[in-house]
C-alpha positions in Angstrom: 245.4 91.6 228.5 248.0 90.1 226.4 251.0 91.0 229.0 249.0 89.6 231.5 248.5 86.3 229.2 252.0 85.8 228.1 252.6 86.2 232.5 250.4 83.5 233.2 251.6 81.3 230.4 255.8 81.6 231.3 254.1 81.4 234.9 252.7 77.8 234.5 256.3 76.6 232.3 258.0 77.5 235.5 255.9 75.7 237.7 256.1 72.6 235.4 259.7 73.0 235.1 259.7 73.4 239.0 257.8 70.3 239.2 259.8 68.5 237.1 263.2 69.1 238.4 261.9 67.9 241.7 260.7 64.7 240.8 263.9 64.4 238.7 266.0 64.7 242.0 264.7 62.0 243.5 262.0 59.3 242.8 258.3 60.4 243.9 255.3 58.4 244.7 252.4 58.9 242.6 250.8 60.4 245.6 253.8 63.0 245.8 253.7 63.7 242.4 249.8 64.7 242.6 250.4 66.3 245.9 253.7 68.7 244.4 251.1 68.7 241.4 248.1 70.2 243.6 250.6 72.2 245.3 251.9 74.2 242.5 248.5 74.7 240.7 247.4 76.0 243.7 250.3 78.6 243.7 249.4 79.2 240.1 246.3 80.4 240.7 247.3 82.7 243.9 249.9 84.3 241.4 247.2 84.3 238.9 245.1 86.5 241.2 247.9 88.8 242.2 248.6 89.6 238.9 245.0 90.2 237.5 244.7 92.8 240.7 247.7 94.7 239.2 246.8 94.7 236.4 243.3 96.0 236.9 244.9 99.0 239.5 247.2 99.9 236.3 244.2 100.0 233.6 242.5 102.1 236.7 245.5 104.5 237.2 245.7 104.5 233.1 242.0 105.5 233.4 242.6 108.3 236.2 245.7 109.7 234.1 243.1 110.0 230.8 240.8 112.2 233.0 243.2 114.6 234.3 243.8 118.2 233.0 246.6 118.7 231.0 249.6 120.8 233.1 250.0 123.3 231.2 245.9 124.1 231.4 245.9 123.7 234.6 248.8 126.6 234.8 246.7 128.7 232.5 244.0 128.6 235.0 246.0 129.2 237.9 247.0 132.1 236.0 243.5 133.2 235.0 242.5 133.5 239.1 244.6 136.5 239.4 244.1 137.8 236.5 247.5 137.3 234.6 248.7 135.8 231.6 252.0 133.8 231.2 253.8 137.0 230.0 252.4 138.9 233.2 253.8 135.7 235.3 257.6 136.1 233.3 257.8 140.0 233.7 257.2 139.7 237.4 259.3 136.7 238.2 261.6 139.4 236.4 261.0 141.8 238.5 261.5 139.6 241.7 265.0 139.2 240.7 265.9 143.1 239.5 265.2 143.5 243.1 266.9 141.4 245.3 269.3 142.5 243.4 269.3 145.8 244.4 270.1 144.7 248.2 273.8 145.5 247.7 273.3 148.8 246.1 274.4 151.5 249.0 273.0 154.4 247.0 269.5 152.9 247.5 267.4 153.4 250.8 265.8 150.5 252.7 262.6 153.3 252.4 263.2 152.9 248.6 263.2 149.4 248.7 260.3 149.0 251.0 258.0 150.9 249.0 258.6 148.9 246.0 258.1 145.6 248.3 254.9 146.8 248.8 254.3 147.3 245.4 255.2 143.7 244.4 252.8 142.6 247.2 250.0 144.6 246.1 250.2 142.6 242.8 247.8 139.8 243.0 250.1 137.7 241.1 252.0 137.9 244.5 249.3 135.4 245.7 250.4 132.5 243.4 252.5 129.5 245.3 255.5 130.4 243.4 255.9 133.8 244.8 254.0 134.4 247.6 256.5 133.1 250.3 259.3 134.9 248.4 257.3 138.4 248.3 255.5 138.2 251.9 258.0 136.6 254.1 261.7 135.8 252.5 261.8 139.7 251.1 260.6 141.2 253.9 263.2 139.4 256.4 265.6 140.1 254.3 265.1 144.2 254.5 264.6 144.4 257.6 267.3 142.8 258.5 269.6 144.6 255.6 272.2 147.2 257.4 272.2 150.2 255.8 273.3 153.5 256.4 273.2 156.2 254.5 276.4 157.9 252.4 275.6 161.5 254.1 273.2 162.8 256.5 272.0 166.7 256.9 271.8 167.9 260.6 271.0 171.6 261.1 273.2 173.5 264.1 271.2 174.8 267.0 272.4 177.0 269.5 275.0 175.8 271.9 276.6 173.0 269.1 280.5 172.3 268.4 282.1 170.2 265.8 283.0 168.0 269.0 279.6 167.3 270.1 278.1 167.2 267.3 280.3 164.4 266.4 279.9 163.0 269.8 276.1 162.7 269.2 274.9 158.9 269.1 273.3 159.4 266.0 276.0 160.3 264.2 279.4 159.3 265.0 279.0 158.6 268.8 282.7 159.5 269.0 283.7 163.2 269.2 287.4 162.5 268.2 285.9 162.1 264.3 284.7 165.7 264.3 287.9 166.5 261.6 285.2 164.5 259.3 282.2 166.8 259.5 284.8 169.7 259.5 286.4 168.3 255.8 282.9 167.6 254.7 281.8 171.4 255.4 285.0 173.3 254.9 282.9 175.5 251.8 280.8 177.0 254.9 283.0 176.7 258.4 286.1 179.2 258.4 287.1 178.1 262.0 286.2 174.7 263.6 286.1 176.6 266.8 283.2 178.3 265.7 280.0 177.7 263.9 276.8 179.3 264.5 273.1 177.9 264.6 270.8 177.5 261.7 273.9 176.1 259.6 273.4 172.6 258.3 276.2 170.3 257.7 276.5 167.2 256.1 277.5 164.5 257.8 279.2 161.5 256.2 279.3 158.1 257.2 282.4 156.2 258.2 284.0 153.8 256.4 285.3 150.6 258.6 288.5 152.2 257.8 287.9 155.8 259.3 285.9 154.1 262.5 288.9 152.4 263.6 291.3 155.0 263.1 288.5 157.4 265.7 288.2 154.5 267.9 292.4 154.0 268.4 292.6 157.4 268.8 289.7 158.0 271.2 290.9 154.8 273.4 294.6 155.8 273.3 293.2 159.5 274.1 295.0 160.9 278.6 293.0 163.8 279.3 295.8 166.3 280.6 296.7 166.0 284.7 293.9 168.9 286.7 296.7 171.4 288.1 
């Protein structure tokens, strides 16, 4: 109330300054006078208004402000719904970012790192705004569109198998110039290249960028030799 006072006071000084330095510009008729007199009270008093509205819409926002919970209870409560506390809320944040982490670690499996998705969905704190987008969507997207292959793969020989197709074979190197690879890889159990025998199992390593393009130039550089 006594903002508002000292407004309305400096309010009606500056319309009586106002009025004054008009009439000082030039001489006014007593009827002008009254009538710039008139005039300015009655902009006092619409100023007057305007500013006792304000002021009543800050006491009521003051008011509101005093009624609402405090943030940090209303985070404790939040909390409470699924059954965590704040340390709960930290060690799984934590455990949000130990994972995405582990996106550019080779040695792990996108089965690995799906089934410990899952895991951090099937934690109810995974509900709360904070994380839930992150867990449910944003994660998911991210592993199933991560490219991963992994360093080695076992394949068993069956009857009727060669280094060459084997190699040749779509899921593996869909090139049968890189069957020297599965032949280095297994040289502990192959003697000859030209022959292996069913029921072996070889590993079968993946290519670096480096090894695919070396395959690729030789396989497209490759003349079968002229039919006699």
């Amino acid at each position: 109330m006594k903002f508002t006072k000292t407004l309305i006071s400096l309010l009606t000084l500056f319309l009586l300054f106002s009025a004054s330095a008009i009439a000082q510009e030039r001489e006014m008729t007593e009827e002008e006078w009254q009538n710039e007199i008139n005039r300015l009270t009655q902009k006092k008093s619409e100023l007057t208004q305007e500013l006792q509205a304000l002021q009543k819409e800050v006491n009521d926002l003051k008011a509101k402000n005093a009624g609402l919970q405090a943030y940090d209870d209303c985070i404790d409560e939040l909390y409470a719904m699924v059954g965590a506390s704040r340390a709960d809320v930290d060690n799984f944040r934590k455990k949000i970012r130990d994972f995405d982490s582990k996106f550019s670690n080779q040695d792990i499996s996108n089965e690995d790192l799906q089934a410990e998705l899952d895991a951090l969905k099937d934690n109810k704190i995974s509900a709360l705004p904070e994380f839930f987008d992150k867990v449910h969507n944003q994660l998911q997207n991210k592993l199933n569109n991560r490219d991963w292959k992994p360093k080695e793969i076992m394949y068993t020989v069956v009857k009727g198998d060669h280094l060459w197709g084997i190699s040749k074979k779509k899921d593996h190197y869909d090139n049968p110039f890189a069957w020297p690879m599965i032949y280095n890889a297994n040289k502990d159990k192959i003697n000859d290249p030209d022959l292996i025998y069913p029921k072996q199992i070889f590993k079968i390593p993946n290519l670096t960028e480096e090894e695919m393009a070396k395959y690729d130039k030789i396989r497209r550089n490759y003349k079968p030799a002229p039919l006699q």
